[in-house]
TORTORFI-221695 format. One line per 10 residues: number of its first residue (from 1); for each residue x, y, z of C-alpha. Coordinates in steps of 0.05 Angstrom, whole numbers. Example, Ala and Ser with C-alpha at 12.3 -4.5 7.8 and 13.67 -1.06 7.14 Angstrom:
REM residues 2
1	246,-90,156  273,-21,143
END
This chain:
REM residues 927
1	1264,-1673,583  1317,-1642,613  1273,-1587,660  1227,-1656,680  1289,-1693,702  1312,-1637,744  1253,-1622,775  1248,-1692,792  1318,-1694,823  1292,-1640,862
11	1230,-1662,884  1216,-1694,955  1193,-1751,927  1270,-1780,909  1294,-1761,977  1268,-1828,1003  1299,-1870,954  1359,-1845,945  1377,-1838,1033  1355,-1913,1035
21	1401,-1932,973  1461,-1898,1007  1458,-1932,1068  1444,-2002,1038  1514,-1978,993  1549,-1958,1060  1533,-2019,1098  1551,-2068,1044  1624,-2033,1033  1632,-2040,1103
31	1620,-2114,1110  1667,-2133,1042  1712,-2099,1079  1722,-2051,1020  1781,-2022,1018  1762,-1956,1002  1695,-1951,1037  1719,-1891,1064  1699,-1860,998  1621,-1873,1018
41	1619,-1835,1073  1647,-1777,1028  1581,-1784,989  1549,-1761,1061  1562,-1688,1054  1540,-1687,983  1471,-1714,1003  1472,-1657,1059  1478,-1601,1013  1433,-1635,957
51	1382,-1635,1020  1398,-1566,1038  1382,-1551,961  1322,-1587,956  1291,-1559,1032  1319,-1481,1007  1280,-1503,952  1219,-1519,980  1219,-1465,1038  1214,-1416,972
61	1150,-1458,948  1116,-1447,1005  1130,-1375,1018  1099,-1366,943  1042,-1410,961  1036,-1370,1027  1039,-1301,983  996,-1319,930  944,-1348,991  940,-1285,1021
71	926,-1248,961  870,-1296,952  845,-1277,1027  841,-1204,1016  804,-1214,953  851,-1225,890  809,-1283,874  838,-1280,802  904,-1298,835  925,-1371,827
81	978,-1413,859  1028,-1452,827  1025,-1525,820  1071,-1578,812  1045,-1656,795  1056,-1707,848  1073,-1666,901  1037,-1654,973  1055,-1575,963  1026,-1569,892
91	961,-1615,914  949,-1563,964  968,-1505,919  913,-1540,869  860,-1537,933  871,-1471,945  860,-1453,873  804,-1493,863  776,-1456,932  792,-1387,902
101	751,-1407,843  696,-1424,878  692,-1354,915  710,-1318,852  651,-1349,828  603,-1341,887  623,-1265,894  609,-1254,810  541,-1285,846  532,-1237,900
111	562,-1172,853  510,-1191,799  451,-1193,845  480,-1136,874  480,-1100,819  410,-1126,795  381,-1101,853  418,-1030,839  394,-1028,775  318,-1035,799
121	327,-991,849  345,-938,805  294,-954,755  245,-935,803  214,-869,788  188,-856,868  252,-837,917  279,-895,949  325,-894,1002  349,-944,1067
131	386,-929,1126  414,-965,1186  387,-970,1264  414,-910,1280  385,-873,1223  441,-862,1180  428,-867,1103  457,-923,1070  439,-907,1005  380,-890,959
141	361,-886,879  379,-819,838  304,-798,840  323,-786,921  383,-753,899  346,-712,857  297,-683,900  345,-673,952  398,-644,906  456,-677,924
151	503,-736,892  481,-811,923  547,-814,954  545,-755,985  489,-779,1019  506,-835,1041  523,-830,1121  476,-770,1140  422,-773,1178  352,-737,1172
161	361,-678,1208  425,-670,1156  381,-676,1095  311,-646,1108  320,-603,1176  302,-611,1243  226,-607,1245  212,-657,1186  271,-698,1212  237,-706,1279
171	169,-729,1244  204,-781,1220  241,-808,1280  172,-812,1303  150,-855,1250  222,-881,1254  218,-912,1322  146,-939,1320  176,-985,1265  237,-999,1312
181	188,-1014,1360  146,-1072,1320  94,-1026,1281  70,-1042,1217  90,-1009,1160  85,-929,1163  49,-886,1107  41,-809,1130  34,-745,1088  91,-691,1091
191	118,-632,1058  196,-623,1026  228,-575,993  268,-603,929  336,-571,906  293,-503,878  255,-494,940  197,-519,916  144,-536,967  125,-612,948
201	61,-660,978  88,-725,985  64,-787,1021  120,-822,1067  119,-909,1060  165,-939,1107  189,-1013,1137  245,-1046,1162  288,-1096,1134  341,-1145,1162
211	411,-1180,1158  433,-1244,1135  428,-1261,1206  359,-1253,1208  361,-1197,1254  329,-1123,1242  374,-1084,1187  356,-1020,1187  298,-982,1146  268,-975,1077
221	234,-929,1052  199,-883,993  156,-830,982  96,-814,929  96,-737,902  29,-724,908  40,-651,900  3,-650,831  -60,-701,860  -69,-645,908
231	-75,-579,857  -126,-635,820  -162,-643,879  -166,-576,887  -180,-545,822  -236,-600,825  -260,-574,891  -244,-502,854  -292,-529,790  -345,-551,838
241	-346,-492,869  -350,-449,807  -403,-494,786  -446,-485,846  -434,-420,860  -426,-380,789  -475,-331,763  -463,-358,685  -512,-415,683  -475,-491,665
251	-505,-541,630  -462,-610,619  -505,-653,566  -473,-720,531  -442,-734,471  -513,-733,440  -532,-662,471  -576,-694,528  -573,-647,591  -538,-688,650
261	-528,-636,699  -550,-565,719  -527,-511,767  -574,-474,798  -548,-403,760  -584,-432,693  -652,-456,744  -651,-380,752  -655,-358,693  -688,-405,653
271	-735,-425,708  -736,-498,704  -724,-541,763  -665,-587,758  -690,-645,750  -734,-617,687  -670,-607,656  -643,-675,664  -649,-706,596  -673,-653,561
281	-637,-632,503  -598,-576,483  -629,-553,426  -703,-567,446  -685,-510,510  -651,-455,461  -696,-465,400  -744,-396,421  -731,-369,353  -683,-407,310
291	-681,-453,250  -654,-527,244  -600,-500,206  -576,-458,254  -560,-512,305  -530,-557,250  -478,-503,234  -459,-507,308  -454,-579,310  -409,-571,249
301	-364,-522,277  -367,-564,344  -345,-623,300  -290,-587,267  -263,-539,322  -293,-564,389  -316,-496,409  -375,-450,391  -399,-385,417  -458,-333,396
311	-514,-304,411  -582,-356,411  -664,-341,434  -677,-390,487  -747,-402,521  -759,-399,600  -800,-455,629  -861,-402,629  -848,-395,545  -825,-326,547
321	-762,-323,493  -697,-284,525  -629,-278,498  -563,-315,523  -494,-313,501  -485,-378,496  -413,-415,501  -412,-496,479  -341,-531,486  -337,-609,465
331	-298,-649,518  -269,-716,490  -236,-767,534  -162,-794,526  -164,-823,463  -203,-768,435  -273,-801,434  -330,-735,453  -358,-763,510  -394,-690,538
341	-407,-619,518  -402,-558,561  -460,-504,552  -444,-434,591  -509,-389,581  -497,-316,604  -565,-274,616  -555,-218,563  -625,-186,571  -601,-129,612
351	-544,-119,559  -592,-122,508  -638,-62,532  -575,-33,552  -557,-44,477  -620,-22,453  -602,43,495  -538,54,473  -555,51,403  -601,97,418
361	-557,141,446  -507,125,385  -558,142,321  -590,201,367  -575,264,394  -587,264,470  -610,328,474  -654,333,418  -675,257,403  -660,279,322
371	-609,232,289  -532,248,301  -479,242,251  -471,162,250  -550,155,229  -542,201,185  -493,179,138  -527,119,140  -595,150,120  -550,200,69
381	-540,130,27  -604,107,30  -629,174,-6  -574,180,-47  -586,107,-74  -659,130,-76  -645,194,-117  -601,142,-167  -663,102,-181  -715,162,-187
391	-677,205,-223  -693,262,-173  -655,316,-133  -625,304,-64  -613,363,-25  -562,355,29  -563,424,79  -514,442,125  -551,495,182  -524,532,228
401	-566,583,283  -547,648,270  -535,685,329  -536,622,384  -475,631,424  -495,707,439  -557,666,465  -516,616,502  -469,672,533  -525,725,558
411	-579,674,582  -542,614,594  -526,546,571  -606,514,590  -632,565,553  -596,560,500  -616,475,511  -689,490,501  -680,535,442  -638,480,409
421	-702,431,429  -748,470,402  -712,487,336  -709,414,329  -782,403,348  -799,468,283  -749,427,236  -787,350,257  -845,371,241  -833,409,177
431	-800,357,140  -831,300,101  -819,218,131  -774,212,67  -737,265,94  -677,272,153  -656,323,198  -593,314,240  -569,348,296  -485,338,284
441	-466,383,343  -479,446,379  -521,492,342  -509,455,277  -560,416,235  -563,374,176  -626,364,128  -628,311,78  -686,326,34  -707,288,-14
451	-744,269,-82  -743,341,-100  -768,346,-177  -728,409,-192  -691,475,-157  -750,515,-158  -781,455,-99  -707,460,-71  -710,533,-65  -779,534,-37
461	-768,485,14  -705,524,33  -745,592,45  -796,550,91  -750,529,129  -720,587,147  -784,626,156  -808,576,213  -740,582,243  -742,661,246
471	-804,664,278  -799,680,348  -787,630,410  -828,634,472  -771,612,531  -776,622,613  -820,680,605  -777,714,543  -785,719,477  -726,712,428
481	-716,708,355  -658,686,314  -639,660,240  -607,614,207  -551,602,149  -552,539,97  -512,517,59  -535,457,2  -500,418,-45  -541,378,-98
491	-536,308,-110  -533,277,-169  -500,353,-198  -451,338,-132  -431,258,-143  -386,255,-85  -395,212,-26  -429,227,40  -378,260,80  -359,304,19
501	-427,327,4  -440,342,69  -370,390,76  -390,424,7  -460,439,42  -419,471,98  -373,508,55  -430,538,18  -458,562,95  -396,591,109
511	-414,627,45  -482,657,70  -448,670,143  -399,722,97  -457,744,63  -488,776,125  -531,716,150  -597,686,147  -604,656,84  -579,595,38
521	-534,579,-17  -525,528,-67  -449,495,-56  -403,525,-103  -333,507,-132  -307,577,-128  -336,586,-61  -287,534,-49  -224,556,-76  -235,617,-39
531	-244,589,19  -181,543,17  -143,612,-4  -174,642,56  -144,588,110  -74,606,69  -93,688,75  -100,675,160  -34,646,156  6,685,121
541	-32,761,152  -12,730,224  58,729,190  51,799,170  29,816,243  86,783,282  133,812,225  106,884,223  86,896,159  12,916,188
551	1,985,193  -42,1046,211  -54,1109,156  -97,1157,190  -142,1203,146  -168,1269,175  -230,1299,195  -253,1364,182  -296,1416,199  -311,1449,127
561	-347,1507,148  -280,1533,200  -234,1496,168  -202,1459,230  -176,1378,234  -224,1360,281  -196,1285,289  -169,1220,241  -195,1156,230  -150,1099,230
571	-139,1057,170  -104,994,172  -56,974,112  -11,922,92  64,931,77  60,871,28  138,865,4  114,833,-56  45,870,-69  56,931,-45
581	14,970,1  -51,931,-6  -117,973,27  -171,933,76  -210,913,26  -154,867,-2  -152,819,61  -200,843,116  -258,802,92  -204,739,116
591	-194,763,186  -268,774,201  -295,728,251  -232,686,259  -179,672,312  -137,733,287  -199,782,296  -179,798,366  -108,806,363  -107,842,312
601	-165,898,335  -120,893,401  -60,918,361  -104,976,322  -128,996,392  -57,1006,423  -23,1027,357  -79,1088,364  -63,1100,435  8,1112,429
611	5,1152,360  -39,1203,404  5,1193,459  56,1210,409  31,1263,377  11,1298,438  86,1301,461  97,1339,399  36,1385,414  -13,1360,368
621	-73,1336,417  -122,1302,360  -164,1238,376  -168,1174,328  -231,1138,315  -217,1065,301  -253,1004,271  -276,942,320  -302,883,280  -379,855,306
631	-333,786,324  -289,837,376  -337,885,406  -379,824,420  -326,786,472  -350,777,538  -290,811,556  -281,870,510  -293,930,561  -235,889,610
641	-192,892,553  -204,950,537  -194,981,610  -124,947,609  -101,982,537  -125,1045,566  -85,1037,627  -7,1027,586  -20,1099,571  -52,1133,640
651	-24,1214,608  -60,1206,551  -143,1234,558  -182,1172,549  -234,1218,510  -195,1218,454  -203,1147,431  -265,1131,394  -298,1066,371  -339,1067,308
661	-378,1010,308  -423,988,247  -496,999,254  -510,926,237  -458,910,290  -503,949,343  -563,919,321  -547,847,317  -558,840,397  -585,906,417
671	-587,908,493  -514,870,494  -481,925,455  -514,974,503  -494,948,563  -416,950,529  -417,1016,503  -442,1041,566  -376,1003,607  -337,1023,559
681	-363,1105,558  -360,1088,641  -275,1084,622  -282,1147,578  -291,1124,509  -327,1147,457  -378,1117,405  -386,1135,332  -444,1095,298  -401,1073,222
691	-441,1067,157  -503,1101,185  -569,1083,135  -544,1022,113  -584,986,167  -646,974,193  -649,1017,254  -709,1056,276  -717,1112,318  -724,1068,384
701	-658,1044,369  -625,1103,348  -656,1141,413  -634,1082,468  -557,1068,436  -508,1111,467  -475,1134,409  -441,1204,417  -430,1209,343  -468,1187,276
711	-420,1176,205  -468,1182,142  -437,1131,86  -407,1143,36  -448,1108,-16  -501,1157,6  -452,1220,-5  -429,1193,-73  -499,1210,-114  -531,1257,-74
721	-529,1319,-128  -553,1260,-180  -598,1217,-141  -659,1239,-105  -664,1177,-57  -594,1191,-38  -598,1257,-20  -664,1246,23  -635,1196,61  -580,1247,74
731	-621,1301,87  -663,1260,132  -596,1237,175  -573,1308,178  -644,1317,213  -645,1252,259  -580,1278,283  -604,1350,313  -658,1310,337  -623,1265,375
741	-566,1308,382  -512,1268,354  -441,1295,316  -447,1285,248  -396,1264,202  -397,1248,126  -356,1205,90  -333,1192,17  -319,1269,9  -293,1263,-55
751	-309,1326,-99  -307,1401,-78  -389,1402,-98  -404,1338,-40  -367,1384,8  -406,1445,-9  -475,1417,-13  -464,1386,56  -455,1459,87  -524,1479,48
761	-551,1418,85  -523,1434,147  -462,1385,150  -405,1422,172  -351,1357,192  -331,1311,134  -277,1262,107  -250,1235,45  -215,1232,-20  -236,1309,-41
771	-199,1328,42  -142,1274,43  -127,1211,30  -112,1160,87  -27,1163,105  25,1155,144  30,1184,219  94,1220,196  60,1237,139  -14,1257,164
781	21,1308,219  67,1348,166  -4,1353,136  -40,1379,200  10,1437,194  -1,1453,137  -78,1449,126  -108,1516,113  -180,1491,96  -215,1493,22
791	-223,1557,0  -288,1539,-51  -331,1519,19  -317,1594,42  -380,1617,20  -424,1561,23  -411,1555,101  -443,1618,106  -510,1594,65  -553,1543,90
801	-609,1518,44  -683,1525,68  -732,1459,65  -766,1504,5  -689,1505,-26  -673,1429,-17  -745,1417,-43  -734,1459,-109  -672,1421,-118  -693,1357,-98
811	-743,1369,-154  -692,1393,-213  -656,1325,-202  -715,1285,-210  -734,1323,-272  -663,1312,-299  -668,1238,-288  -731,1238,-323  -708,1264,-383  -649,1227,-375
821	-688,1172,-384  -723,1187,-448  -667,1213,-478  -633,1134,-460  -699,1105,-502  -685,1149,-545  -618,1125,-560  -632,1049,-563  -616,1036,-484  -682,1021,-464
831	-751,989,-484  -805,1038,-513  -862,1054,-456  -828,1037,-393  -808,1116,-388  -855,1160,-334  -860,1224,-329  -889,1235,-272  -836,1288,-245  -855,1327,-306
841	-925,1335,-263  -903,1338,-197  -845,1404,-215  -907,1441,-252  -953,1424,-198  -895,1447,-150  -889,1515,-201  -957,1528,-197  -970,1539,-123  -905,1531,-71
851	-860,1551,-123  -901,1620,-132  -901,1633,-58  -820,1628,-50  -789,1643,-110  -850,1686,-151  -809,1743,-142  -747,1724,-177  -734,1750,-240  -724,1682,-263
861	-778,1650,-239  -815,1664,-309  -764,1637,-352  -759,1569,-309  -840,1563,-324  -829,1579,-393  -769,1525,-393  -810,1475,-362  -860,1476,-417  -817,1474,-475
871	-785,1412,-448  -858,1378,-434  -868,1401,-501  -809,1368,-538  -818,1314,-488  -884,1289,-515  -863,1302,-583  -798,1257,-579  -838,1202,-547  -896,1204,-608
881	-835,1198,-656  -810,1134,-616  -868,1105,-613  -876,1121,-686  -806,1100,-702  -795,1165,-743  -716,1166,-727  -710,1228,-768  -752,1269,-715  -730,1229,-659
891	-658,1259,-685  -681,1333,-688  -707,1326,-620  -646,1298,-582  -608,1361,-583  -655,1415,-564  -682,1374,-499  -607,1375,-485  -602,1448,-492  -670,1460,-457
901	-638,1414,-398  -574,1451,-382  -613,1518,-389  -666,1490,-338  -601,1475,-279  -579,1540,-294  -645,1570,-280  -653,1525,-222  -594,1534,-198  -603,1617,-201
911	-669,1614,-149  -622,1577,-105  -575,1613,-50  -509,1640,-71  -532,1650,-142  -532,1728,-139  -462,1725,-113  -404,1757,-159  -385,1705,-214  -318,1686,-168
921	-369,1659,-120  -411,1629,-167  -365,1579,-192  -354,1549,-130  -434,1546,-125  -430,1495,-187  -457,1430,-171
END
């Protein structure tokens, strides 16, 4: 109450009153005359200074009023001025307000329109952007900001040439100005690059807009990204294009199979027009050579995945069936309904024969047309499922040419071609049609025979085959012959697989190849083993060549009859640490024919060379013979070799060295081993001929190979003073070499009696056992030194037996045997009349007549006649007691034929040379 009644005091409302009520107080003292009227005029100041109050007052009202207004003018529309009841200043103060409202009210208006329109603008997923006259930018929505990279403030205030660069800026002041200038609205095509420098399509829309005024504004604008329309368009044109143009015919059918559309690639091939495809179906044009079923399991995979692809038969408008690879895709529309198919047929004909080629190049040998290795393991299970139902034998053979490469080397590579064809042509037409042969590589065949009843068929058929492959082959002009090796392994007896059967078959050839060739062999399990132990052998002898534990005993020649060392023959041995010193036979048979053949006759050769070379420095000038393996000698390259071995020693006589080569060796390509001896005899090297009789040589051959020396072997030496076969084969050497004179040498000396009936032959140089044995080099020259001859061939290499001598003796040896042989019946060993005694015959007939003539004169001679009936005598008589089975006689017999035999070699022996000799002599005559 007390804040209203001062506010009223002070309000301009009392002034008024309270002036007029002073006055009317003043004049009313005065005219009473009062005596202290004075007093009122003291009341004037105090109505001065409340006036003062109530104008300082209200000059402070009105400068808030005037403060609080101008807030209101620069925008503080909240603001709000203060108001007093009944008073002029608060009714304008209440105006005001009420004004301020208003605004505050029209801008919340304005700002939310404002803001609406904002809020659309940036909704919009096209750039938007507007700019002034002068082609400023005002402002834009964050999809122009994005493209352009930049914040929308940032932006706002550039101009064109700012944002996109001076070329695309001045395509749109073009555009720009015809607007300015009363165009219509302007849609163009342009390129921009975004904020990645991406090139984009877009499509320019443009207009002006204006001011509240109604005057033109400015510009507004936005652009369409068309960039991905355009790759549509194109990949369409691209699809069109492809369509047109491809080679892969295109069939689009709908969503029942119908054809709609054609290119002309499928016209081609199928050679329809296009409208004769139009509505025909799918399956009516590929159904050349298929069941309903088959196109219902590609609708059902169609159904399930939406794609199919295989190989179908269709038919050409002409009715001739060809093969496509055919391609079908479903295409559904947006919600997944199948409104089309896509059918891509590719023209496989040319595939197809090249298929058809191709396979035959992949089941047959090109050269030959026989099956190769793939058909033939197929055809290998169909026989050996055959052979399990029949119950008969499968014979799977392994063949190899013997003797090919040497073929392939000397006439060349289309030789060897045609002998390969026609060796396949001999094999074709020898076999049965149940029956395969196989060509699995070079001069390798396989044979699958079949329904064989037992081994006698398999062996037969075996022996055929290799008698049609020996016999000879007319080629450009020649004439050549070669054999073959096979291995077989037996199936059921061999119930392994394909491939395993087939290795065991060339295991067992490996077999016959060791085995000297041309023949076959049953697969065996120790065959095998040893063959497996013979890969580990290779290993560990090229160990024992790098290591040194190879080396070279040399065993000496002599000539018997002056007692010289006439040369040495190199030996190889083996320093085994474990073994011991292990001899040829031991591990040679390993090394034959394989990759350490060559080194290792390399290393004999030049081991020989310098032990000469060695030797001669310490005046001991002796050559060394040395063995070359067939596999060796036979290199193309042997005599170049050889040349360079001969030239790390240039001092040492080339002369000295000599090759023995095996006659087999020489004979197993004739005119090649010629033609090398002769290079290598052009270098100085000599020839012995190893093993001689053990071949199959003739006189042609001994006659044209230039062999300087002949070696007579040993197995022939061993039994010649027991076997008559033996010692005519020696005799008859010893004669083939005076004829062709060739050095003889014999080996397998073993006894003092094979060195002295050699000299009564007329074989004067010899080795062996009964000389020396093979030894060291340190070793073999202490025993040069000391080498003083045999002292029991003293007086036999002054006799030399006449043919009438070797004849009688030849004789008394097959006499022995005979009555060897009885006296064997006699004691159980043999079976009673299988005995002959046809020497008994042939030594009287021999008595009778040339025996008279040469030796009738001996006072012997009587008592051999008289010898050689006694023993005829108790001859027949033993053999009437076997047959009678009277074992008492047959045991009074026994002994006096073997007195009567040892009498009859003296008495032999006496007629002989050297007999009549002093008894010192004759003991060395004792064979």
């Amino acid at each position: 109450m007390i804040r209203t009644l001062s506010e009223y005091l002070l309000s301009w409302r009392l002034t008024p009153v309270l002036l007029s009520c002073q006055l009317a107080l003043l004049l009313w003292w005065q005219w009473l005359g009062w005596p202290h009227a004075h007093g009122a005029w003291l009341m004037l100041p105090l109505s001065a200074l409340w006036l003062g109050l109530l104008y300082r007052r209200q000059c402070w009202r009105l400068q808030q009023l005037a403060r609080r207004a101008g807030a209101q003018a620069e925008g503080a529309l909240l603001e709000r001025l203060p108001e007093a009841p009944g008073d002029a200043t608060s009714a304008l103060a209440s105006a005001c307000n009420r004004l301020a409202a208003q605004l505050q009210r029209a801008r919340q208006g304005e700002n939310h329109g404002r803001h609406f329109a904002d809020m659309l603008l940036q909704a919009m997923p096209m750039p938007v952007f507007y700019k002034d006259l002068q082609g400023r930018y005002l402002g834009c929505n964050e999809a122009f900001a994005r493209v352009i990279g930049q914040s929308r403030h940032a932006i706002r205030g550039k101009s064109a040439e700012e944002l996109w660069g001076r070329r695309l800026a001045q395509v749109h002041q073009q555009h720009d100005e015809a607007l300015l200038q009363g165009a219509a609205r302007q849609d163009y095509h342009g390129q921009l690059r975004d904020q990645y420098g991406a090139c984009r399509q877009v499509i320019f829309s443009k207009n002006v807009f204006y001011g509240e005024d109604g005057k033109l504004a400015g510009i507004i604008g936005a652009w369409n990204d068309v960039s991905e329309l355009r790759q549509a368009e194109s990949r369409l044109r691209l699809l069109a294009g492809v369509f047109k143009h491809s080679h892969e015919g295109i069939a689009i059918t709908d969503a029942r199979g119908r054809i709609l559309d054609a290119n002309r690639a499928l016209c081609q091939i199928s050679g329809y027009q296009r409208e004769a495809l139009q509505e025909v179906r799918l399956q009516d044009f590929c159904s050349a050579r298929h069941e309903p079923a088959f196109y219902d399991a590609i609708l059902q995979q169609l159904q399930a995945d939406g794609h199919w692809q295989g190989e179908v038969w269709a038919r050409r408008h002409d009715g001739e069936p060809y093969p496509v690879l055919l391609s079908i895709s479903s295409v559904p529309d947006a919600d997944g309904t199948l409104r089309n198919y896509i059918a891509i047929f590719t023209d496989i004909r040319v595939l197809k024969e090249q298929e058809q080629r191709l396979d035959q190049l992949a089941q047959h040998d090109a050269l030959t047309q026989l099956p190769n290795r793939a058909q033939l393991a197929a055809r290998m299970q169909q026989s050996m499922a055959r052979a399990q139902g029949n119950g008969l034998l499968l014979a799977v053979c392994f063949m190899d040419l013997d003797g090919f490469k040497r073929v392939n080397d000397r006439h060349g590579q289309q030789l060897g071609d045609q002998l390969l064809i026609q060796v396949a042509g001999r094999l074709r037409d020898a076999l049965r049609g149940s029956d395969t042969v196989a060509r699995l590589g070079g001069d390798e065949f396989a044979l699958v025979l079949t329904d064989l009843p037992d081994l006698e068929a398999c062996h037969s058929s075996l022996q055929r085959l290799l008698d049609i492959i020996a016999q000879p082959y007319e080629l450009s002009g020649m004439q050549l012959q070669i054999s073959a090796s096979i291995g077989v392994a037996l199936y059921p007896q061999d119930e392994h697989d394909p491939d395993t059967l087939l290795r065991h078959a060339d295991q067992a050839m490996y077999q016959v190849k060791e085995q000297g060739r041309n023949g076959y062999r049953l697969f065996d399990a120790e065959h095998d083993k040893r063959r497996r132990s013979r890969k580990e052998s290779l290993v560990r002898l090229r160990q024992a060549l790098e290591q040194g534990e190879l080396r070279l005993y040399y065993q000496p020649k002599v000539n018997m009859r002056n007692g010289k060392v006439v040369g040495a023959e190199a030996l190889l041995r083996w320093h085994h640490p474990q073994h011991g010193v292990l001899a040829p036979g031991a591990f040679l048979a390993d090394i034959e024919d394989s990759e350490l053949d060559i080194p290792l006759g390399e290393w004999v050769i030049r081991t020989a060379l310098a032990q000469m070379q060695e030797w001669r420095a310490r005046g001991l000038l002796l050559g060394i013979s040395v063995n070359i393996s067939a596999f060796h000698l036979q290199q193309p390259d042997f005599a170049r070799r050889m040349a360079v071995l001969l030239q790390e020693y240039p001092q040492l006589p080339r002369d000295m060295l000599e090759i023995e080569v095996l006659e087999s060796t020489a004979l197993s390509d004739l005119e090649r081993v010629i033609a090398l001896m002769r290079d290598c005899q052009a270098l100085g090297v000599r020839f012995a001929l190893d093993d001689f009789g053990t071949g199959y040589s003739s006189l042609l051959y001994l006659k044209r190979l230039p062999a300087d020396k002949l070696k007579i072997d040993q197995s022939f030496i061993r039994n010649m003073h027991e076997d008559t076969d033996d010692l005519a084969i020696v005799q008859g050497i010893i004669g083939l070499s005076g004829a062709f004179n060739r050095h003889l040498v014999a080996e397998g000396v073993e006894t003092d009696e094979h060195g002295k009936l050699l000299l009564y032959l007329g074989c004067e140089v010899a080795q062996g056992y009964g000389i020396a044995r093979p030894m060291p080099a340190d070793h073999f020259f202490d025993w040069v030194r000391r080498w003083q001859g045999n002292p029991h061939w003293e007086f036999a290499a002054r006799q030399r037996w006449t043919q009438q001598d070797i004849a009688l003796f030849r004789l008394e040896l097959a006499y022995r045997a005979t009555l060897g042989r009885l006296l064997e019946l006699a004691a159980g060993d043999g079976k009673p009349g299988d005995w002959d005694a046809a020497s008994y015959a042939e030594f009287a007939g021999w008595y009778l007549e040339e025996g008279q003539r040469g030796y009738g004169h001996h006072p012997r001679y009587r008592e051999l006649g008289e010898l050689l009936q006694a023993i005829g005598s108790h001859s027949f008589q033993l053999w009437q007691a076997m047959q009678q089975h009277d074992q008492q006689a047959v045991a009074a017999e026994v002994p006096e034929l073997l007195r009567l035999r040892e009498t009859l070699t003296e008495a032999v022996r006496s007629l002989l040379p050297g007999h009549s000799m002093a008894d010192e002599r004759n003991a060395f005559f004792d064979l």
